[in-house]
ROVO-528073 format. One record per residue (C-alpha): residue in one letter; x, y, z. Coordinates in pm, whole numbers, plus 50000, padded with zeros to 5 digits. Example, Ala and Ser with C-alpha at 12.3 -4.5 7.8 and 13.67 -1.06 7.14 Angstrom:
<lopas>
A512304955050780S513674989450714
</lopas>
This chain:
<lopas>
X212798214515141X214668195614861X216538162014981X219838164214774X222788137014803X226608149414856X228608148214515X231248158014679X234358137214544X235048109714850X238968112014766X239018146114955X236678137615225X237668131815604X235938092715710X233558114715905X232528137515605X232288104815384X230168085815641X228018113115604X227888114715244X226868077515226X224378074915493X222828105115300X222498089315000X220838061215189X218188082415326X217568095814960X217298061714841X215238049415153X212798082015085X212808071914721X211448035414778X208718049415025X207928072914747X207388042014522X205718018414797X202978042414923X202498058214512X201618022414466X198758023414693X197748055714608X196498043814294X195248009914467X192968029114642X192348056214381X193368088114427X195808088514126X195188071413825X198648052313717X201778044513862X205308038313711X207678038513964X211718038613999X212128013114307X214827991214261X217058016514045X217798037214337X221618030614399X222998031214001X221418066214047X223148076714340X226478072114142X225268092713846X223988121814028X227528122114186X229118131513811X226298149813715X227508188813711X225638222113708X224948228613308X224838191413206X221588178713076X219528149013187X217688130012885X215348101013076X213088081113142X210358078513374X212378056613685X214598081813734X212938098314054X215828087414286X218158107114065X216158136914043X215918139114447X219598133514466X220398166214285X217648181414450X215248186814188X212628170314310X210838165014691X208598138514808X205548160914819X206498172314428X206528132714354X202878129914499X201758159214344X202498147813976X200928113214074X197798133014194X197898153513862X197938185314055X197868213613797X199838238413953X203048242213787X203998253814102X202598224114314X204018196914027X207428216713850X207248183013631X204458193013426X201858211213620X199808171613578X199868173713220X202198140213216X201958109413449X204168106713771X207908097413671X208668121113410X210688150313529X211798184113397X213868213913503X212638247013432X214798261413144X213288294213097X212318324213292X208228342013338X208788358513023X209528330012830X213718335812800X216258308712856X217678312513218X221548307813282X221808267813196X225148263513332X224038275113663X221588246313755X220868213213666X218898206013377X216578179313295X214668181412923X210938168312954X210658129812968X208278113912750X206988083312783X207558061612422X210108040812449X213848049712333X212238083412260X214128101112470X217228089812291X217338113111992X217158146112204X220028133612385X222248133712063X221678169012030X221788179012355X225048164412308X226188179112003X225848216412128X228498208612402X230558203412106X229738231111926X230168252912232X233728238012210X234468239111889X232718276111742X234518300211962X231788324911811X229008309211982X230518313112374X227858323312591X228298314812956X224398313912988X224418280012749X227668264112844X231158264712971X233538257912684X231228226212630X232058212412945X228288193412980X227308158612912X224538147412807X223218116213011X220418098712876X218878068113056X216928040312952X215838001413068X217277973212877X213917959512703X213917998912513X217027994712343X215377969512134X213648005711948X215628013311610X215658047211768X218318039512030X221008018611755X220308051411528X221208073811847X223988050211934X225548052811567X224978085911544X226678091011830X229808072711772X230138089011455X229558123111589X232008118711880X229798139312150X229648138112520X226938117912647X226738091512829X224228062412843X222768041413120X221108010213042X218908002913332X219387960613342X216247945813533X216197918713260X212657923113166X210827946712926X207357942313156X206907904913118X209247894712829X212577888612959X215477892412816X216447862212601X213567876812419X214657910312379X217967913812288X220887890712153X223247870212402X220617887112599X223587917012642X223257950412538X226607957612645X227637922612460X226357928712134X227717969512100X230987957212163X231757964811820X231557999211895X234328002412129X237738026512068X240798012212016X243798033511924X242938024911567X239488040011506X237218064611750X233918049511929X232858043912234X233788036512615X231678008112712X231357998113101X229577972313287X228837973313633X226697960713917X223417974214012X223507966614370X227027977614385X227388012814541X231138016714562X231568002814199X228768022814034X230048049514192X234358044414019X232408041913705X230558066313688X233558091013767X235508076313501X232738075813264X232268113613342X236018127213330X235998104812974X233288122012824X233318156612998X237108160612913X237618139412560X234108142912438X233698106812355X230358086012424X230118060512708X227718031312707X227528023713108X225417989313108X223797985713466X222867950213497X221667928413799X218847953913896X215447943114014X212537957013997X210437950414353X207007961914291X206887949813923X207067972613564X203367993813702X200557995813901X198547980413610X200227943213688X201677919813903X205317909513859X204637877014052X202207866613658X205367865113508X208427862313694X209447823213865X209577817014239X213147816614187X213687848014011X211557864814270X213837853014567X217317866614397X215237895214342X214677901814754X218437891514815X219747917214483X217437943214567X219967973314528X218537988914877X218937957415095X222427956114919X223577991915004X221847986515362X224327954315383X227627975015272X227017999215505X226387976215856X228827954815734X231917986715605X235017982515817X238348005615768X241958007515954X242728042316014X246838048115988X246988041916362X245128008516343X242168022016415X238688003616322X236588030916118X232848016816112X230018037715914X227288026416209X227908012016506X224517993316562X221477988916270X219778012516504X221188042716324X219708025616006X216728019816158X216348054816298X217268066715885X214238044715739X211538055216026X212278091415966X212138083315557X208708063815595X207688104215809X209108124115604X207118107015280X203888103515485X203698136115586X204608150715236X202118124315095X199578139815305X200128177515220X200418168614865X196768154014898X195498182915080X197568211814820X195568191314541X191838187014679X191608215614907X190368240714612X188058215414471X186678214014800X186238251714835X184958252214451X182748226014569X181168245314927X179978274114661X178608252514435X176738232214669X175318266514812X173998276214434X172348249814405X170448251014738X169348283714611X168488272114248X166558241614412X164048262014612X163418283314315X162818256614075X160198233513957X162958206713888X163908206314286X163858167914299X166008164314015X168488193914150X168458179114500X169048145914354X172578157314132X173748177214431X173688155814707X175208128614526X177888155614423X178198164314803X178378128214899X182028126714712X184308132415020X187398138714777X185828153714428X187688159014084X187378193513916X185348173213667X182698159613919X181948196813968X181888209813661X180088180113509X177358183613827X176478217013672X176088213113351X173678185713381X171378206913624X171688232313394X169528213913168X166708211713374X166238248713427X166668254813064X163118273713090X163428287813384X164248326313442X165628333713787X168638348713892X169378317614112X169948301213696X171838333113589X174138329513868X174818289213798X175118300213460X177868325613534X179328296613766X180178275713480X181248300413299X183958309713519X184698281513636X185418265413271X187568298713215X189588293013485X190388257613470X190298251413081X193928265713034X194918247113357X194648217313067X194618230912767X197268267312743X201008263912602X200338242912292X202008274712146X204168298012251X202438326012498X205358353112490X206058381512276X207948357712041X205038338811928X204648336511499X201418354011498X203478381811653X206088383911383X204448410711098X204958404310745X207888425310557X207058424410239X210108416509994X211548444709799X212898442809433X215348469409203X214038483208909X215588459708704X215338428808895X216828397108785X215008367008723X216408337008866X215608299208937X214118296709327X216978275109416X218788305109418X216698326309612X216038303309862X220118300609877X220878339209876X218448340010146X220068313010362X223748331110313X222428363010418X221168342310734X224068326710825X226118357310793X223958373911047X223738347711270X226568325411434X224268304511622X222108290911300X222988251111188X221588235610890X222148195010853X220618167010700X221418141310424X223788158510153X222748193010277X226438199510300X229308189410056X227088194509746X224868220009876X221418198509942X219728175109660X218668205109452X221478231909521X219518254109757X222478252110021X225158255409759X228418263909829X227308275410209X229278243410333X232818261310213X231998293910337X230508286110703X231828258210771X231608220010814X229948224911138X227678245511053X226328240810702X226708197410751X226148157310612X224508135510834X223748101810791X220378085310676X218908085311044X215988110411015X214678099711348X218108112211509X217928143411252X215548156511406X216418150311771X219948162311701X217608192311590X216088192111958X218568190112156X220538216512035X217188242412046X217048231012403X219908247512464X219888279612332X220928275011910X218988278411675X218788249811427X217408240011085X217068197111057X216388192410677X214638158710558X215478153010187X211818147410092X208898152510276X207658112210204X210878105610442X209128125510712X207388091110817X210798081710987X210838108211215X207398115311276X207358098111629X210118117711719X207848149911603X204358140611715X205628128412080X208908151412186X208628184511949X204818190111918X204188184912288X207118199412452X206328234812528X203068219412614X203598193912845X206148215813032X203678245713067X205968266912875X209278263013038X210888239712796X211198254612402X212788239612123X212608264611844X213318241511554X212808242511210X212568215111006X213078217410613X211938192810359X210358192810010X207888176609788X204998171609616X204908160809239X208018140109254X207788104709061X206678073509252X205068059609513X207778064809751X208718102409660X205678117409574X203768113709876X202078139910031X200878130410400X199548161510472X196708152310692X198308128310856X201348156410959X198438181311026X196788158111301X199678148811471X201938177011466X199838200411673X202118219811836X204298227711544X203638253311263X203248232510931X203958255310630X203438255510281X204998279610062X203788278809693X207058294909578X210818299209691X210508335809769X207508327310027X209648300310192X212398321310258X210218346010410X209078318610604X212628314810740X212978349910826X210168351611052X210848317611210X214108328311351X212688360611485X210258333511710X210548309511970X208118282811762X209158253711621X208048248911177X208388225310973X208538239810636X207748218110311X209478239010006X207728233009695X209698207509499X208418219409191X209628252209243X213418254309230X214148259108837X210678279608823X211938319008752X210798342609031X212308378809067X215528383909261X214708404909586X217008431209704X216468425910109X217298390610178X217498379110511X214548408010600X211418400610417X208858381010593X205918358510522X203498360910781X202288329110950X198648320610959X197928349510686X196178333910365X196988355610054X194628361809758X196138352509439X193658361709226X190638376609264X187278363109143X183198363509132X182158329009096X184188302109322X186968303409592X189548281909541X191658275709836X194708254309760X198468258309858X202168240209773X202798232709421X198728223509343X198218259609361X200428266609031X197988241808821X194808264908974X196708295108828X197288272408499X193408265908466X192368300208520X192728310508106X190548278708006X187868284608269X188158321808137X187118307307780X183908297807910X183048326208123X184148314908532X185958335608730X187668321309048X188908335609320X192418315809397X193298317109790X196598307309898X196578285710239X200508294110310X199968279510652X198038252310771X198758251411121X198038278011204X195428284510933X193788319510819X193568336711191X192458367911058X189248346410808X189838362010566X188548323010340X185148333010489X185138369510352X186208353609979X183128332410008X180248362510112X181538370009764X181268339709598X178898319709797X180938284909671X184088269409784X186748241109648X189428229809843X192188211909632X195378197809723X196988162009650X196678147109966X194728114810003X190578121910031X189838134310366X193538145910417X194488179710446X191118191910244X188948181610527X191108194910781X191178228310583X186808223210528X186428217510916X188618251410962X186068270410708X182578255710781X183168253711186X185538278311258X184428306511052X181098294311005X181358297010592X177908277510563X176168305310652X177458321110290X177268288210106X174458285509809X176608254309708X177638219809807X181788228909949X183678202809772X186878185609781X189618177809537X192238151909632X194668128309473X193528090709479X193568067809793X196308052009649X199738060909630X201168079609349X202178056109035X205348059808848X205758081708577X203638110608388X200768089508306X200968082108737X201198113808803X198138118808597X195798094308703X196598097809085X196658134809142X194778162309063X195778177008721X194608205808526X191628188708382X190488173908688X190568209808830X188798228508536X186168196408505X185368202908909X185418238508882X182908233408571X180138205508701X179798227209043X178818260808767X176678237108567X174338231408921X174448265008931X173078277308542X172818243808366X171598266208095X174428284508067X177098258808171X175838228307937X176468190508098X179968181007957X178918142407926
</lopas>
């Protein structure tokens, strides 16, 4: 059963309902610690593999699960266990089962033991995928574990109460009540060194959004302490600067001790009713905390910290204070009364021995819930390969691999698995049915526990992008031809005309309509809120971007240029890419994220990191349009998804003439579909983005001297081609070049390692595949840069030539 703490307000309590409210809390902090004492020694002694525990922050969380309502949003990090038992979203044996890495999403609701212990979800959507009522339950998005990372989800989990408030077209009581929720985000003192928590904080105070931060104070970031880490060693101190006055907005700033239950407990009401009701910010600095057992199980506090420090430490620790309050709490009743909350530490005592049980015992079942089906996995085995043995003429080396697998009293899924695949190698020759069945063992073994590890990367419901079919975009007779900016505008108005829950924002996306007038004059017509200027904060772009997917909008975070990317792609790689996967599909944040580039001027706007964004965006669909008409196709089928995109608009493209279609808003590019360009005999040439129009451009000079490409248009790199349709080109062609103008063994090789492995192209090849990328360096300034750092149109036709000229030197003479 869940242990839950009273939030009941203590105003409106009897003495006897409030004495039972705080010696509550004390058994949910007491069963907290013991959590954190025996998870300690559960990794001592091996069982789980890390520990990062929340001892000596139980009390300051006490107070904020008090204010923390049903539809607010949690945005953490991972010491908040004590808070997530005190709303009741989290039991002992749950706690050992994440530390175990049990992967049951059932057993561990945290992440089925994709993430370490400490980093706690609730479940936002439903079996098929669909947000449940939010305002119903407590919510929690997915901790991660980079510092400060949390922080720019928690702006826009934040920013949706506001819009809840403030869009009276957007009320849904399954996302909010008249954006009543706050957003708390916590974090320890040493992480608010990260430039990602002063861009949240600014962004914030600018914003004017209901969230509240608490700065867990221990005054060490592991063993640097705090002189090191922050000015006047004072978070609260230094963001001073920040706070309202009646002369200009900010924030509420509040200090307060750790140890101090009734205090924490005023402020954190206070901070609540300010934020929840006026929708302004609060900084709540928690200082004087300790931290008993030291920052994790991979060190000893007692390295670092002096004799000193480590006696305030037992005399501060928040539980011995709370302990003290409570044997020591004395009231007169009106009639003189003496009110006591205990009459003898025997009541205490009783509260800690039944703790200490209670976590035990659910220690112990969350143990058993995790090995038990190894163990049974593990009887069959051992019986398969007592048959095998006697059948084999490897029986030493069989008997040898399976008693030391039986001699593993508590065995990993890996011991197993691993077992049989090396005995497997000895009866490679064999033929018996005693190998057939070991065979089929591993088998279906690897099929059943592979997606225990491995499913949810994408989305698994009928919403998934491979799902969405292409519409194909329909033109009048007499169709205009206009620049792309326009149709990638037309398209956006028809979207937000159909859809009151769509937000577009980035830097100057709104007053003048983005940097190259593809969001023109949408601002006026939808909206400030809607169609709007941020800052320069990319990093909080994009979590401003999360957040407000999280709960239940659907928003478009535009980067000015894709180079600019690099800010935010922590925030990306980390949060975004792995959400859906680290929660086993019950977190989504649909985003989509628009930027541009390619063939810009300079080394700092012509960049094109596409490898880079490839490796360490899995999770996200990356796609490239090669024209304005494809990218708003793109759009189109991203909002009838649940996946998050980031979309990189060719920059090239927005004064390039395309035909005006008549169905905006309808037509859509499919995702993971390559598209043939141009047909051809001699070569496939797969490129994509704004590359792809200097192919095309080559095409009438390789003409002059008799080769005919076929020109493939990626569209999507992740995912890439589903349907291989690269490897049909090249049973035609028998040769492939891959060009783009990322660095050498950027995107190319990624796309190479799709073709060769994937769709086993090799088999077709009578050539050498080959490669064309820019230079390792950067992109110089200017056209002569341009020229001699990316592929151009004589680089391409020169490539395309020399692979011809190994083909039929005769025919295609040496050209130096």
């Amino acid at each position: 059963m869940p242990i839950k703490s009273s939030s009941t307000n203590k105003e409106h309590l009897s003495f006897k309902e409030f004495k039972k409210e705080v010696l509550q809390d004390y058994k949910v902090a007491v069963i907290s610690r013991e959590c954190s004492l025996l998870g300690r020694r559960e990794v001592l002694t091996g069982k789980a593999k890390f520990g990062i525990f929340g001892d000596g922050k139980e009390v300051p969380q006490l107070a904020m699960a008090k204010a923390f309502k049903k539809g607010d949003f949690r945005s953490g990090y991972y010491r908040d266990q004590t808070f997530m038992m005190a709303i009741g979203e989290l039991t002992p044996q749950q706690f050992f089962s994440a530390l175990y890495a049990n992967p049951s999403i059932k057993a561990d609701p945290m992440s089925g033991g994709r993430q370490m212990g400490g980093h706690f979800i609730t479940h936002s959507l439903d079996e098929k995928g669909d947000f449940k009522n939010l305002t119903e339950q407590y919510n929690s998005s997915s901790d991660i574990s980079p510092t400060a990372g949390q922080m720019p989800r928690m702006l826009g989990i934040a920013q949706a109460s506001k819009l809840f408030r403030e869009l009276p077209e957007l009320k849904n009581p399954k996302f909010s009540n008249n954006g009543n929720e706050i957003s708390w985000g916590t974090i320890g003192n040493a992480s608010t060194s990260e430039g990602v928590f002063f861009e949240t904080f600014n962004a914030a105070g600018v914003l004017q959004v209901p969230m509240i931060i608490s700065v867990w104070d221990d005054a060490y970031g592991i063993s640097v302490p705090a002189k090191y880490q922050t000015t006047k060693e004072s978070i609260s101190e230094i963001l001073k600067g920040f706070q309202r006055d009646d002369n200009a907005k900010g924030f509420e700033i509040f200090k307060a001790n750790g140890w101090d239950y009734p205090q924490l407990i005023n402020i954190y009401s206070k901070a609540a009713k300010i934020a929840r009701e006026e929708h302004v910010p609060v900084l709540i600095h928690v200082e004087e905390l300790t931290q008993p057992q030291g920052h994790s199980t991979s060190g000893s506090h007692e390295r670092y910290k002096s004799k000193e420090r480590l006696v305030w430490e037992k005399q501060f620790d928040c539980l011995a204070k709370m302990r003290d309050w409570i044997f020591e709490f004395e009231l007169e009743d009106e009639e003189g009364n003496k009110l006591k909350f205990i009459d003898s530490e025997e009541e205490l005592i009783r509260i800690e021995k039944d703790a200490k049980k209670e976590v035990i015992a659910a220690k112990k079942e969350a143990w058993k819930e995790f090995v038990n089906p190894i163990k049974e996995h593990k009887a069959k085995l051992l019986l398969l390969l007592d048959n095998l043995a006697n059948k084999s003429a490897n029986k030493v080396f069989i008997t040898k691999l399976r008693n030391e697998l039986a001699e593993i009293v508590d065995p990993f899924r890996k011991d197993l698995l691993s077992t049989a695949r090396k005995i497997i190698v000895y009866v490679r020759e064999e033929n018996s049915s005693e190998k057939k069945q070991l065979q089929q063992w591993i088998k279906s073994f690897s099929a059943s526990e592979q997606p225990k590890y491995s499913s949810h990367l994408y989305s698994e419901t009928s919403k998934k992008t491979s799902n969405i079919k292409e519409v194909l975009p329909t033109y009048d007779e007499n169709a205009d031809l206009v620049d792309g900016r326009i149709i990638i505008k037309d398209n956006f108005d028809t979207l937000f005309s159909k859809n009151d829950d769509l937000f577009i924002f980035g830097e100057d996306s709104g007053n003048i309509g983005d940097v190259n007038q593809g969001l023109v004059g949408l601002q006026e017509k939808y909206g400030k809120q809607r169609v709007a200027d941020t800052g320069i904060r990319e990093a909080t772009i994009i979590g401003q971007g999360i957040g407000l997917a999280l709960r239940g909008l659907r928003p478009i975070a535009e980067i000015q240029y894709l180079d600019y990317l690099l800010y935010a792609i922590q925030i990306m790689s980390d949060d975004l890419a792995t959400l859906h996967y680290r929660t086993v599909g019950k977190q989504k944040a649909p985003l989509i994220i628009r930027t541009r580039g390619h063939r810009l001027e300079g080394i700092w706007h012509a960049g094109s990191p596409m490898g880079a964004i490839v490796h360490m965006l899995r999770g996200i669909n990356i796609l490239v349009p090669r024209n304005m008409t494809k990218a708003a196709g793109f759009y189109n089928t991203l909002l009838e998804s649940d996946e998050p995109a980031l979309i990189v608009e060719n920059l090239n493209g927005y004064r390039l003439k395309e035909k005006a279609p008549n169905n905006f808003g309808e037509f859509r590019t499919p995702i993971g579909v390559v598209e043939t360009v141009k047909e051809g005999k001699d070569i496939t040439v797969l490129s994509y983005g704004s590359t792809l129009k200097i192919v095309e451009d080559v095409v009438p000079n390789l003409n002059q001297v008799d080769i005919d490409i076929e020109i493939i248009d990626a569209q999507s790199l992740m995912p890439f081609d589903l349907n291989h349709d690269v490897v049909k080109s090249i049973q035609k062609t028998n040769r492939l070049i891959i060009i783009d103008e990322d660095v050498p063994g950027g995107a190319t090789s990624y796309l190479l390692n799709e073709i060769l492995e994937n769709q086993n192209a090799y088999e077709y090849l009578d050539s050498k595949p080959i490669t064309l990328a820019a230079k390792e360096h950067r992109t110089a300034y200017g056209t002569d840069g341009d020229y001699f750092s990316k592929p151009n149109a004589d680089d391409i036709f020169e490539t395309i030539y020399n692979l011809m000229h190994e083909v039929n030197p005769s025919k295609y003479k040496n050209l130096y």
